[in-house]
C-alpha positions as CSV (number, residue, x, y, z in Angstrom):
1,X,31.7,-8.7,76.7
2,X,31.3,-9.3,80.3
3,X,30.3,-6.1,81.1
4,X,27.4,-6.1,78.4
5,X,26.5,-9.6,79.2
6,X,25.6,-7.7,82.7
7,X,23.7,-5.0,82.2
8,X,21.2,-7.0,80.3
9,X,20.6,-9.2,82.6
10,X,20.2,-6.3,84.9
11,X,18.0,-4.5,82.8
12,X,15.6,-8.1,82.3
13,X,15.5,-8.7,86.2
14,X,14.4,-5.0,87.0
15,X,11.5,-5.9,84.2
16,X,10.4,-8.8,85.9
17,X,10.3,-7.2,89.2
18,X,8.7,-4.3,87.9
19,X,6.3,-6.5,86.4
20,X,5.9,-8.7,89.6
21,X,5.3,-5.4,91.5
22,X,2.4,-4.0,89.5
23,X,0.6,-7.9,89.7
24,X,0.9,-7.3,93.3
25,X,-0.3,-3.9,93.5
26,X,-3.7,-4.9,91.3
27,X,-2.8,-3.3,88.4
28,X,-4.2,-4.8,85.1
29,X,-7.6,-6.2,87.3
30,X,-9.2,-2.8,86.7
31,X,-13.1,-2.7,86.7
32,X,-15.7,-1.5,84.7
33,X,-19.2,-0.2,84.2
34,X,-21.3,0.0,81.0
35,X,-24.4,2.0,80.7
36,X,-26.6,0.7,77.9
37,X,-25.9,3.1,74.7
38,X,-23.2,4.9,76.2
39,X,-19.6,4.6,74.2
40,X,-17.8,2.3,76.3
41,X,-14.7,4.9,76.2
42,X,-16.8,7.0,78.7
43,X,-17.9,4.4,80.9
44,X,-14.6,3.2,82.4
45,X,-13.8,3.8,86.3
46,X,-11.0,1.8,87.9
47,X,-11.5,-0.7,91.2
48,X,-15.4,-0.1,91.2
49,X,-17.1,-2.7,91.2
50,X,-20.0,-1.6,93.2
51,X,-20.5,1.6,91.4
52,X,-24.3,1.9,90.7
53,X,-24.7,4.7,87.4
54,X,-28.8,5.5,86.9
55,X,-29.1,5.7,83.3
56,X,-32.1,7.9,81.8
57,X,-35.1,5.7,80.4
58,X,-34.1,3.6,77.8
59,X,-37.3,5.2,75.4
60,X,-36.0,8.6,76.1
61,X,-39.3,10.0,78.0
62,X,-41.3,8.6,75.2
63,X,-43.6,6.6,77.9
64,X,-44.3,9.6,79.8
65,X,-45.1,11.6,76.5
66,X,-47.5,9.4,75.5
67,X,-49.1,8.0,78.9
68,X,-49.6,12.5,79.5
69,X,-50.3,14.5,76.7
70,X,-53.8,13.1,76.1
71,X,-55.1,13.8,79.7
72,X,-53.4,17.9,79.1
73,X,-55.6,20.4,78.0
74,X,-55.1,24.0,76.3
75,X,-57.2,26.6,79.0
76,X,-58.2,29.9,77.4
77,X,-59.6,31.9,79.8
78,X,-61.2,35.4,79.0
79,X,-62.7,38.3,80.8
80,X,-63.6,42.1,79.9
81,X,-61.4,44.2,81.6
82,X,-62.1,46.8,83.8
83,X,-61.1,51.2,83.4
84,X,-58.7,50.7,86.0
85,X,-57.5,47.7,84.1
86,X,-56.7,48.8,81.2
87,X,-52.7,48.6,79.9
88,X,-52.3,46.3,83.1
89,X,-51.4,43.0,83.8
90,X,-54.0,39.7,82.5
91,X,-56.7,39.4,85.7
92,X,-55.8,42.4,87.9
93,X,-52.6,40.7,89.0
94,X,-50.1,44.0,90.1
95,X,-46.7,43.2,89.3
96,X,-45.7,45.0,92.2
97,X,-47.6,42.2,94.2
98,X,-45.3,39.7,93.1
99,X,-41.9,38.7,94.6
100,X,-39.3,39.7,92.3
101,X,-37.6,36.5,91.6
102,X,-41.0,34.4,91.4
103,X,-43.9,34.5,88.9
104,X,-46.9,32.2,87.9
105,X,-47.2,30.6,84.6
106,X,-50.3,32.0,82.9
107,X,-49.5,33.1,79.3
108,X,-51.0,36.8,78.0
109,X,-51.2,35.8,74.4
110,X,-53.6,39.2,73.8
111,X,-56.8,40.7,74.2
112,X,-59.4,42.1,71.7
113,X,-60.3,45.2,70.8
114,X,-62.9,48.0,71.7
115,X,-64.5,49.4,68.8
116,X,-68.1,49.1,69.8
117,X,-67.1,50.6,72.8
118,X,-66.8,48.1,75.5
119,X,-63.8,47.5,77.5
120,X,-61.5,45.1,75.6
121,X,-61.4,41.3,76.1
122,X,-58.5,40.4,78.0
123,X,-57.0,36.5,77.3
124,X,-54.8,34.6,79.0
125,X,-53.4,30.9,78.5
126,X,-53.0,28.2,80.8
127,X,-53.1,24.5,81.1
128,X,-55.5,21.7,82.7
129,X,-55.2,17.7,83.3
130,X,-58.4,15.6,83.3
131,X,-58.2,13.6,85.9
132,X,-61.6,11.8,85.5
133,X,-63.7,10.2,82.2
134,X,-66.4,12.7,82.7
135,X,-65.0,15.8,82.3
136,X,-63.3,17.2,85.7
137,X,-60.2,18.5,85.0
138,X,-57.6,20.5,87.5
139,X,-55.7,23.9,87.2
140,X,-54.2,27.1,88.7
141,X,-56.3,28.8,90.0
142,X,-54.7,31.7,89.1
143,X,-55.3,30.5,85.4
144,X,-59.3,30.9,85.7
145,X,-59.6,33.2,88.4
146,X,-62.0,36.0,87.4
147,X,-62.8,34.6,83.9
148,X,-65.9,35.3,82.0
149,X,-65.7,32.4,79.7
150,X,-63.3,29.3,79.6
151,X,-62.4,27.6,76.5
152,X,-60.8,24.0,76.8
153,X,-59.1,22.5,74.3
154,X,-58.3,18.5,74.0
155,X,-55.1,17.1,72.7
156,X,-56.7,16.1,69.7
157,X,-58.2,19.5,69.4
158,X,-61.8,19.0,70.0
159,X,-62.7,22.9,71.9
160,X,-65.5,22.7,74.9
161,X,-66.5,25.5,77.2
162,X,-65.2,24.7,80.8
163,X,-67.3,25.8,84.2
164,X,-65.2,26.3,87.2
165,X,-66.5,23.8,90.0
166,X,-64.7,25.3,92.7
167,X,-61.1,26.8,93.2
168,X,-58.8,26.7,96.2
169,X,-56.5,30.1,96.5
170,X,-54.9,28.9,99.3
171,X,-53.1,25.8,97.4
172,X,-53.6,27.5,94.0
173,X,-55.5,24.8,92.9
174,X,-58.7,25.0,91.0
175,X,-61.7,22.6,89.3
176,X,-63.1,22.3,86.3
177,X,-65.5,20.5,84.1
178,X,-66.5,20.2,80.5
179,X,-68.8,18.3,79.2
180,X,-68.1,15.3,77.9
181,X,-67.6,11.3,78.7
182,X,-64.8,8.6,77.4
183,X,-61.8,11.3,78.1
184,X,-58.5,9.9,78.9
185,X,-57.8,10.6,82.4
186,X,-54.4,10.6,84.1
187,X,-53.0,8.5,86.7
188,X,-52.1,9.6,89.9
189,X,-48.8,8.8,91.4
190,X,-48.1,9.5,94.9
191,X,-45.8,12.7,95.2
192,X,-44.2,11.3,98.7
193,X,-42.6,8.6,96.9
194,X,-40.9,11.3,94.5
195,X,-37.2,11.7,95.1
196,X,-34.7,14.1,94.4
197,X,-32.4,13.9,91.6
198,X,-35.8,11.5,90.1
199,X,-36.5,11.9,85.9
200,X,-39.6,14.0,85.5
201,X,-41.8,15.6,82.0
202,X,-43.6,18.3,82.2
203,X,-46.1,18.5,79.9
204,X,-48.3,22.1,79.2
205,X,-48.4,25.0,76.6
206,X,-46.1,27.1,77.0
207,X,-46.6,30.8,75.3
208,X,-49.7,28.6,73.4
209,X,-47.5,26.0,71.8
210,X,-49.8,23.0,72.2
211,X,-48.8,19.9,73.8
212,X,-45.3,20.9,74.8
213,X,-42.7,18.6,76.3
214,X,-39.8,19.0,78.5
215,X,-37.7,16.9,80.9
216,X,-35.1,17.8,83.9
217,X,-35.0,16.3,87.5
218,X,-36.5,16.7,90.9
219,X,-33.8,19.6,92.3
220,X,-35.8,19.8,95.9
221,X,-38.9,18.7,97.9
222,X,-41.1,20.7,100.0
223,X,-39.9,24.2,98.8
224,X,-41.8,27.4,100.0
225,X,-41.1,30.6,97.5
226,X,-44.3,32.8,99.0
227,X,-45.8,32.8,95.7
228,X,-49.4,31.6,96.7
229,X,-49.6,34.1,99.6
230,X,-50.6,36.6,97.8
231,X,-54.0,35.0,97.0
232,X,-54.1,32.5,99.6
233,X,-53.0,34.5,102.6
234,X,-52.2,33.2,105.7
235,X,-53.7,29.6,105.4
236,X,-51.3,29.6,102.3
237,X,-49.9,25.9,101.6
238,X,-46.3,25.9,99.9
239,X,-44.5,22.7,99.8
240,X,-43.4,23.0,95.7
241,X,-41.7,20.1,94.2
242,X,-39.2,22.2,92.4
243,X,-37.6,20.6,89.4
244,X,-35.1,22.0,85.9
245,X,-37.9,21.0,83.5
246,X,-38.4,23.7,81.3
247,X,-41.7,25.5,81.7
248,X,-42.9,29.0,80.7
249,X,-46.3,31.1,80.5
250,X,-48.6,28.8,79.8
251,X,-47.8,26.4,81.6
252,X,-49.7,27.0,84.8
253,X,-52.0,23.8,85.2
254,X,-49.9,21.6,83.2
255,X,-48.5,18.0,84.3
256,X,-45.3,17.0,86.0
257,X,-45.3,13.7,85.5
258,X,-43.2,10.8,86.3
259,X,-41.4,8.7,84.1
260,X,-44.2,6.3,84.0
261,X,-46.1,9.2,82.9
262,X,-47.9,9.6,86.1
263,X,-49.7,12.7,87.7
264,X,-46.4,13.9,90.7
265,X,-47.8,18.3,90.6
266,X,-49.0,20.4,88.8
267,X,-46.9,23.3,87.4
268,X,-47.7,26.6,89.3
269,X,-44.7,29.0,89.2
270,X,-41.4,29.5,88.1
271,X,-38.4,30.9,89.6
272,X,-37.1,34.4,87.0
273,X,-36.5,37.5,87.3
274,X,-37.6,38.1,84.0
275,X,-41.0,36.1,83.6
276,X,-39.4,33.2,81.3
277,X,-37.8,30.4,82.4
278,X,-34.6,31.1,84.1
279,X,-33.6,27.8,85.7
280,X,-36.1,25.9,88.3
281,X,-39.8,25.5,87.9
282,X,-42.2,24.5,90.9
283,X,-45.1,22.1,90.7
284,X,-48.2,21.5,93.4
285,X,-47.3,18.0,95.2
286,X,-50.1,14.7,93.3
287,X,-51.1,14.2,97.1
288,X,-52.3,18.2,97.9
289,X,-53.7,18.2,94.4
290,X,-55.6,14.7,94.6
291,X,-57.1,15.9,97.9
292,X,-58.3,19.9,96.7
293,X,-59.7,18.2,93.9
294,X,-61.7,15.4,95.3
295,X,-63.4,18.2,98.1
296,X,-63.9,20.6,95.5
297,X,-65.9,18.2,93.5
298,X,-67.8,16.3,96.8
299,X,-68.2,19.8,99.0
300,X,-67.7,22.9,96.4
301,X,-65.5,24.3,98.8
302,X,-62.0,22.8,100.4
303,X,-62.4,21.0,104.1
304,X,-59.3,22.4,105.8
305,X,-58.0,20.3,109.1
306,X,-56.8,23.3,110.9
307,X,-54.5,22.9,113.8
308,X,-55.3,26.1,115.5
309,X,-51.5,27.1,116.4
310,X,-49.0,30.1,114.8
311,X,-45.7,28.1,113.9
312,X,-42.6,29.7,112.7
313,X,-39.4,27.3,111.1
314,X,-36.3,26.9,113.5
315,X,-32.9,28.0,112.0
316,X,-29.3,28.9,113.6
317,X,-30.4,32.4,114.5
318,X,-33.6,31.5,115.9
319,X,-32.5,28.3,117.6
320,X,-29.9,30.5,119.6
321,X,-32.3,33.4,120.6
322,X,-34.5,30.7,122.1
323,X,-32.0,28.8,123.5
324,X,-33.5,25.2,121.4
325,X,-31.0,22.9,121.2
326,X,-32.2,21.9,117.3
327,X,-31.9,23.6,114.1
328,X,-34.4,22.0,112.3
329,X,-38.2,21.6,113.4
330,X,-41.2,24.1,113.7
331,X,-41.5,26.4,116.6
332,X,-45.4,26.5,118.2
333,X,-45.6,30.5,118.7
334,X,-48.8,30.7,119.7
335,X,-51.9,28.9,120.9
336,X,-55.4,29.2,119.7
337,X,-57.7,28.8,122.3
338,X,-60.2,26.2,122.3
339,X,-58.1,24.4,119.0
340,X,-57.3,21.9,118.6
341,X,-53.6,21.9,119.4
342,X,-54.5,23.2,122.9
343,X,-57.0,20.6,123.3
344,X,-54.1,17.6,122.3
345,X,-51.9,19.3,125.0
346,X,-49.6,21.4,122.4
347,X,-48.5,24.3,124.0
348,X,-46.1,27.4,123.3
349,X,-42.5,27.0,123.2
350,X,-43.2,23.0,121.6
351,X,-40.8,22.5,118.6
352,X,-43.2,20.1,115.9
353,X,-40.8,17.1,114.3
354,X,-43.3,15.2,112.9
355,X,-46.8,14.4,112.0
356,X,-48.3,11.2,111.3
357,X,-44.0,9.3,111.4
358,X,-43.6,12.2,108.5
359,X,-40.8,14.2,109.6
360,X,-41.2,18.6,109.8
361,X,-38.0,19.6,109.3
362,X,-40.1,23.1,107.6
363,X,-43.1,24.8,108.1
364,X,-43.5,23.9,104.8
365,X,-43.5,20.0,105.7
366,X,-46.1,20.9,108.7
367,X,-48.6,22.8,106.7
368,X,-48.4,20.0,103.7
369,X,-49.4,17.1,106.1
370,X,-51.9,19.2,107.7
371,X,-53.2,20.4,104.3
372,X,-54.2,16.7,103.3
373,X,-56.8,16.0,106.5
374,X,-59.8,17.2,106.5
375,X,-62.1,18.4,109.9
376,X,-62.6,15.5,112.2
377,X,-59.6,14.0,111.5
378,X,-56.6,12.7,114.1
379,X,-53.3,13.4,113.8
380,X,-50.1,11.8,115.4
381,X,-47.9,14.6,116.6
382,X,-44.5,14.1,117.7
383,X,-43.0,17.3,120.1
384,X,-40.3,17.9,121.4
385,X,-40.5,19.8,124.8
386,X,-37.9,20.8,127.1
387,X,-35.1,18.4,125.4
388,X,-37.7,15.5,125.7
389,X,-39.9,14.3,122.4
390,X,-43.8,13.5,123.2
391,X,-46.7,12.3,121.7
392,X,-49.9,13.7,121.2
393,X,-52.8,13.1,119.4
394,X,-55.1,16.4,118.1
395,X,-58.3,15.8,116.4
396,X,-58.5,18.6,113.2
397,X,-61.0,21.4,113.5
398,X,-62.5,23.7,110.2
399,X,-62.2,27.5,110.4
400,X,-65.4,27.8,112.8
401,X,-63.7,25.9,115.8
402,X,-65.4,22.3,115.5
403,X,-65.2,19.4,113.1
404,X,-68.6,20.1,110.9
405,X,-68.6,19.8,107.1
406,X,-68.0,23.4,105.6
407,X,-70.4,24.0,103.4
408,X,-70.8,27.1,100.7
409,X,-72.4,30.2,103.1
410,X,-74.9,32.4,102.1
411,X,-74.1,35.8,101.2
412,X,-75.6,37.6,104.8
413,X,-73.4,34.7,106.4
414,X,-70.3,35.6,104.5
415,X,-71.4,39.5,105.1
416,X,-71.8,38.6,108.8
417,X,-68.6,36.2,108.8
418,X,-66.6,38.9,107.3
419,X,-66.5,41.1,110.3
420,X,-66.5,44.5,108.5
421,X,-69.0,47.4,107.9
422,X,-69.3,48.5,104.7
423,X,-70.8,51.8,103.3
424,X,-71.0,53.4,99.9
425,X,-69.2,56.6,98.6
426,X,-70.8,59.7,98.0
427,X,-71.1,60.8,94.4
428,X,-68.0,63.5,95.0
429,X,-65.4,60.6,96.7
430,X,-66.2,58.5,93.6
431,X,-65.7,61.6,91.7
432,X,-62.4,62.8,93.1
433,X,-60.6,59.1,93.3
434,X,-62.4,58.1,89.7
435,X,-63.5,54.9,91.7
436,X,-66.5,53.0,92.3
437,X,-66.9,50.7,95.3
438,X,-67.8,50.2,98.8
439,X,-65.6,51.5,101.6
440,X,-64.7,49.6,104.6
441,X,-66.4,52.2,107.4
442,X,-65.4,49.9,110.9
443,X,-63.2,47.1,110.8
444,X,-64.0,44.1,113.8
445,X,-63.3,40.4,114.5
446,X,-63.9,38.3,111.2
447,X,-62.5,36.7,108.3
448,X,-61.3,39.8,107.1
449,X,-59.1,41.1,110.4
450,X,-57.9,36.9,110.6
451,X,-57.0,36.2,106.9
452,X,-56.0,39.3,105.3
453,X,-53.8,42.7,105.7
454,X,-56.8,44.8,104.9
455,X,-57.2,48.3,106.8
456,X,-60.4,50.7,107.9
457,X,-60.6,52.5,104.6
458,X,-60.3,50.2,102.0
459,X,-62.3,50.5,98.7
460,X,-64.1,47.1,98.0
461,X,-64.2,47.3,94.1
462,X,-64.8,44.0,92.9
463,X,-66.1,40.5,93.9
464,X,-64.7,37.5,92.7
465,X,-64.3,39.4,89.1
466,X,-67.3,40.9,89.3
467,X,-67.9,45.2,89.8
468,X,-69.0,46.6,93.1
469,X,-71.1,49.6,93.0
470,X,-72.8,49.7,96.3
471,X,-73.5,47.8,99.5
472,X,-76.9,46.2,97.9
473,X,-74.8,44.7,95.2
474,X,-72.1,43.4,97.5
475,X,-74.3,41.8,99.6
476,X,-76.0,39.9,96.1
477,X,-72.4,38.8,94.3
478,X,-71.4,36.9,98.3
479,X,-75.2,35.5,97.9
480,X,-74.1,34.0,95.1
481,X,-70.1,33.3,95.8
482,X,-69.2,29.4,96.2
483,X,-65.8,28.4,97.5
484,X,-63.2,30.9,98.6
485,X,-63.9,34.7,97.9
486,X,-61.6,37.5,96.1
487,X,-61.4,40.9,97.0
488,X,-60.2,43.7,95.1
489,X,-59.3,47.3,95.6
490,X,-57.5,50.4,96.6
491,X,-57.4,52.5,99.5
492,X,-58.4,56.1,99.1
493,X,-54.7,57.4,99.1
494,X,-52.9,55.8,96.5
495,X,-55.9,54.3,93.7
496,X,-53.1,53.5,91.6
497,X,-52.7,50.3,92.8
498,X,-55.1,47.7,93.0
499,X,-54.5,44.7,96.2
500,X,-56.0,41.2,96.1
501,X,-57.4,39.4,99.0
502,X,-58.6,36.0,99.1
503,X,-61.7,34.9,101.5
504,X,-61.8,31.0,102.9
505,X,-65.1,30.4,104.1
C-alpha cells in the first residue's frame, strides 16, 4: 500500500513540475493574427506579435474596376496591306525582328478580303485610356502605327474615328483624339511611388473581349526586355513596371492601374515564347507616359533632354575588367563633344549613381530620369570618380546640340537631316527584286548613320505606312511627316525580309 501510495504522489509532482515548466517556458501565451475574412484556423503564428500580414482590398478590386474601365477604350486600327505583305504579320512587324521570349500586345483579330481586287484590309486590336474630357487618349504606338483609319470604341460602346496627334517610338507611346467632350478621364498616379509586391488591375481587351479585367502584383521596377528598340533605336527608353496581371493581344494601350484605380503604365509587352501570356506582363511607367503625352499634345513631337554621353550598366564581369570597385551604377563610355555632359564636367570612365537624389543602379534607371526632362532643363548628377562621389550639374540639350524647342521639320529639312543620298531604281532592279523604292546611293553624317543600323544599299520602301516609288515622292511623304519617322525596307540581297527604322527629329 505503501508502495502505491508513492508512485502516485510521484507521478502528481512530475505533473506539477511539468506544468510549472511549460508556464515558465511561455507556453499557453501564444499570439495571434487575424486577417479580416480569412478562417481564423489559417491565421495562427505563435510569439508574433509584431507580425504585419497585407491583406488584398477588402472590395476585391472592385474600386479599381470601376474608377478604370470607363476611361479604356477598344482601338481598331486598319490599313491595306502591301504585295510584300501579304500572309505576314499585322503592320509589317517581321517576327524575326522580335526577341524570342518578348512580344507586344496588339491583337490580329483578321483582315478583309480582296475581291475587287485591292490588297486586303489588314486589322489589328489594341487598347487606349482617355486621359482628358475632350477626347485625347494614349496608346502603343505600335497599336496605330501605320493605320489608315482608327476606330475607337467607348466603354459604353459609343464608336468614334480616332486621329493620331503624334506618337513617340522611342517610349512606345502614342496620342490620340476623338471627338468628343464630357468623357471620363483617368487619374494619374505617380509610378515612383509604386512598389513591388504592390496590388495592381489591368484593365484592356484582350483578343477583343471588351473591358477585360485582371489582377497580380508589381514583380519588378525599372525592367529593360529590348522590346522598344526595335522601333525606337538607340534613344530607346525601357524602364517596364513588370507585373503577373494577366494580359494578352489586345491589350497594348490598356491600363495598369492601382488599387485606387489610378493610371501607374500602360501595358506594352509581355514576356512568352508563344505570343499569349506566359507569366509576367510589362507596362510604360504613369510618369514617362504623363510626360510623352503632354509634349505630344503641346509640341506634336517629343522634347528629349539628351545628356550627350554613351553609358553601359556595371555588373561583376564588367566591374573587374575595369578595375571599379562597384557592381551597380552606369559606366560613362563615351563623351559627346560639345554636350552637355562634357559641358557639366562628366567625363569618361565616371560611373553615374544618381540623378536628381534618384538612385541609377541600371541604365534603365538613367535613361527613365532623363526621359522625363525636356531641353533646357538642369539635372543633379551624382558621379563617382576615382573611388570619390561628385556633383555636377548638366543643363539638357535636344538632338541638334542646344536647348531650342523641337519643332516638326519640313520635309527638305528631314531630307537634309537624314544625311543620306537617295536615288531611284532602274526599271530592270525593280524588275529583278519585284521591289519598288528608293535606294540609299551614299551614306554620310545624319540621323540615319546616328539612330539606326541602316547600310549603303538599302531599299527605302515605305514612309511612315505610306509606298515609296521614287525620290520625288519621298521627298513629299517627309513634307508631310510630323513627329518621329518610320522607315521600311529590304536590302537588294535578301528582299524577303522587310527591317523597320524609326527617325526622331
Amino acid at each position: 500500500m505503501k508502495r502505491l501510495l508513492v508512485i502516485v504522489l510521484v507521478a502528481v509532482l512530475g505533473g506539477l513540475i511539468a506544468l510549472g515548466g511549460a508556464n515558465y517556458l511561455g507556453w499557453g501565451q501564444t499570439k495571434y493574427v487575424e486577417v479580416n475574412g480569412t478562417p481564423s484556423s489559417l491565421t495562427r503564428f505563435a510569439n508574433a506579435p509584431e507580425t504585419r500580414v497585407v491583406p488584398a482590398p477588402t472590395d476585391g478590386f472592385v474600386t479599381a474596376a470601376e474608377r478604370a474601365l470607363p476611361a479604356v477604350v477598344h482601338i481598331k486600327a486598319s490599313k491595306h496591306m502591301s504585295q510584300g505583305e501579304r500572309g505576314g504579320n499585322p503592320f509589317g512587324i517581321d517576327p524575326d525582328q522580335l526577341p524570342d521570349a518578348f512580344r507586344d500586345l496588339f491583337g490580329n483579330p483578321g483582315r478583309g478580303g480582296d475581291d475587287d481586287g485591292e490588297m486586303p484590309l489588314q486589322q489589328g486590336s489594341g487598347s487606349g485610356v482617355i486621359v482628358s474630357a475632350d477626347g485625347y487618349i494614349v496608346s502603343n504606338n505600335h497599336v496605330v502605327e501605320d493605320a489608315e483609319t482608327l476606330e475607337v470604341i467607348l466603354n459604353d460602346e459609343r464608336s468614334y474615328t480616332g486621329t493620331v496627334i503624334g506618337t513617340d517610338p522611342t517610349t512606345d507611346i502614342a496620342l490620340i483624339k476623338i471627338d468628343e467632350t464630357g468623357l471620363e478621364p483617368i487619374q494619374f498616379a505617380n509610378s515612383d511611388d509604386v512598389k513591388v509586391g504592390e496590388w495592381v488591375v489591368a484593365v484592356g481587351n484582350p483578343f477583343s473581349l471588351t473591358s477585360t479585367v485582371t489582377a497580380g502584383i508589381v514583380s519588378a521596377k525599372g525592367r529593360s526586355i529590348d522590346i522598344v528598340r526595335r522601333s525606337g533605336g538607340d534613344l530607346a527608353i525601357e524602364s517596364f513596371i513588370q507585373t503577373d496581371a494577366v494580359v494578352n493581344p489586345g491589350n497594348s494601350g490598356g491600363a495598369l492601374v492601382n488599387q485606387n484605380g489610378d493610371l501607374i503604365g500602360i501595358n506594352t509587352a509581355i514576356s512568352s515564347p508563344t505570343g499569349v501570356f506566359a507569366g509576367y506582363s510589362f507596362a510604360v511607367p504613369s510618369a514617362i507616359v504623363k510626360k510623352v503625352a503632354e509634349d505630344l499634345r503641346e509640341y506634336g513631337v517629343v522634347q528629349r533632354g539628351l545628356l550627350g554621353a554613351r553609358i553601359q550598366q556595371i555588373n561583376t564581369a564588367f566591374a573587374k575588367e575595369k578595375d571599379i570597385k562597384r557592381n551597380t551604377g552606369v559606366y560613362v563610355a563615351e563623351v559627346v563633344d560639345g554636350s552637355a555632359a562634357e559641358e557639366a564636367g562628366i567625363q569618361e570612365g565616371d560611373v553615374i549613381l544618381s540623378v536628381d537624389g534618384v538612385n541609377t543602379l541600371r541604365s534603365s534607371d538613367l535613361l527613365e530620369q532623363l526621359g522625363r526632362h525636356r531641353p533646357g532643363d538642369k539635372v543633379e548628377l551624382r558621379v563617382e570618380r576615382d573611388g570619390k562621389e561628385r556633383s555636377f550639374t548638366a543643363t539638357l540639350k535636344n538632338s541638334d546640340g542646344n536647348t531650342d524647342v523641337v519643332l516638326p521639320s519640313s520635309g527638305s529639312d528631314v531630307v537634309a537631316a537624314l544625311g543620306a543620298e537617295f536615288e531611284n531604281l532602274s526599271a530592270d532592279e525593280a524588275q529583278e527584286l519585284n521591289v519598288e523604292g528608293v535606294a540609299i546611293a551614299d551614306l554620310g553624317q545624319g540621323l540615319l548613320s546616328e539612330q539606326t543600323r541602316v547600310r549603303e544599299g538599302f531599299i527605302l520602301t515605305r514612309v511612315n505606312g505610306r509606298s515609296v516609288k521614287d525620290v520625288d515622292q519621298l521627298n513629299d511623304l517627309l513634307e508631310n511627316a510630323t513627329g518621329p519617322i518610320t522607315l521600311e525596307g529590304v536590302y537588294p540581297d535578301d528582299t524577303s525580309r522587310t527591317y523597320k527604322y524609326a527617325i526622331v527629329k
